[in-house]
Phi, psi and omega in degrees: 000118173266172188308296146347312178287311194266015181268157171279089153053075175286136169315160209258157174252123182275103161281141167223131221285109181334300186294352193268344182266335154308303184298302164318354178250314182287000172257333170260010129283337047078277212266294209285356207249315167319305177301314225265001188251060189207291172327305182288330175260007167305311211271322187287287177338319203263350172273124162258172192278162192250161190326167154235182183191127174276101180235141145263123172259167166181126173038249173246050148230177167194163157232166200210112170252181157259168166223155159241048162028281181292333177266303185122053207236108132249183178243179188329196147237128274194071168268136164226173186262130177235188189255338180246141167302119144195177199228167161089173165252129187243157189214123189260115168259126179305033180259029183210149172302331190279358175299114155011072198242120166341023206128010209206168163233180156258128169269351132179145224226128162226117187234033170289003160208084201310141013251038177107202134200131188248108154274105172255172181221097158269106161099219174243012157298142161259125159245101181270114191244111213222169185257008181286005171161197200208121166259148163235097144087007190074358177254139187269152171252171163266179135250187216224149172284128183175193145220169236285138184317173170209000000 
């Protein structure tokens, strides 16, 4: 075996022709710029507006729906007892674990697709809030078509 026998073969080289590597470059540029509106707009469907919540207070009660903006979906209207004094109504929207909730906190939050899911706590009520229904308390609610009490 000589020296020569054990080098290896150089691989045969594919010349391709300048204008044929521009069109291979606008085409798969082309396709990535499509697949990323194709994506985007896959992605917005499946993103929905995110929940509101209604809460009316008066002195350490309150009641509380939910809403689903885009269906037209609310839920019951929910009196609970709460823990902080305040009056009036304020309407929250659900899009972040970090939002305000009037008398209550969030316990937890997945908002990787709106509109989400919420464990809020007003008070020593629980609300698991989803958007195929509402547990209050473990117990589930549906939602119902209408609009929201006043």
């Amino acid at each position: 075996m000589t020296v020569s026998d054990s080098i290896a073969p150089e691989p045969r080289r594919i010349s391709v022709c300048p204008g044929k590597k521009t069109a291979v470059v606008a085409l798969l540029g082309g396709g990535l710029v499509l697949l990323s509106i194709v994506t985007a707009g896959f992605w917005r469907s499946l993103n929905g507006p995110p929940f509101q919540m209604v809460v009316e207070a008066e002195d350490h009660r309150a009641t509380v729906q939910f809403m689903q903006t885009r269906t037209g979906l609310v839920s019951e209207s929910f009196p609970v007892d709460i823990d902080r004094h305040f009056e009036g109504r304020q309407v929250v929207v659900l899009d972040s674990p970090s939002v305000t909730i009037p008398g209550g906190r969030i316990e937890f939050a997945d908002t990787t697709l709106m509109p989400g899911r919420f464990t809020i706590r007003l008070g020593q009520t629980v609300f698991d809030l989803m958007p195929r229904g509402i547990d209050v308390d473990g117990q589930h609610f549906e939602w119902r078509r209408g609009e929201p009490s006043r």
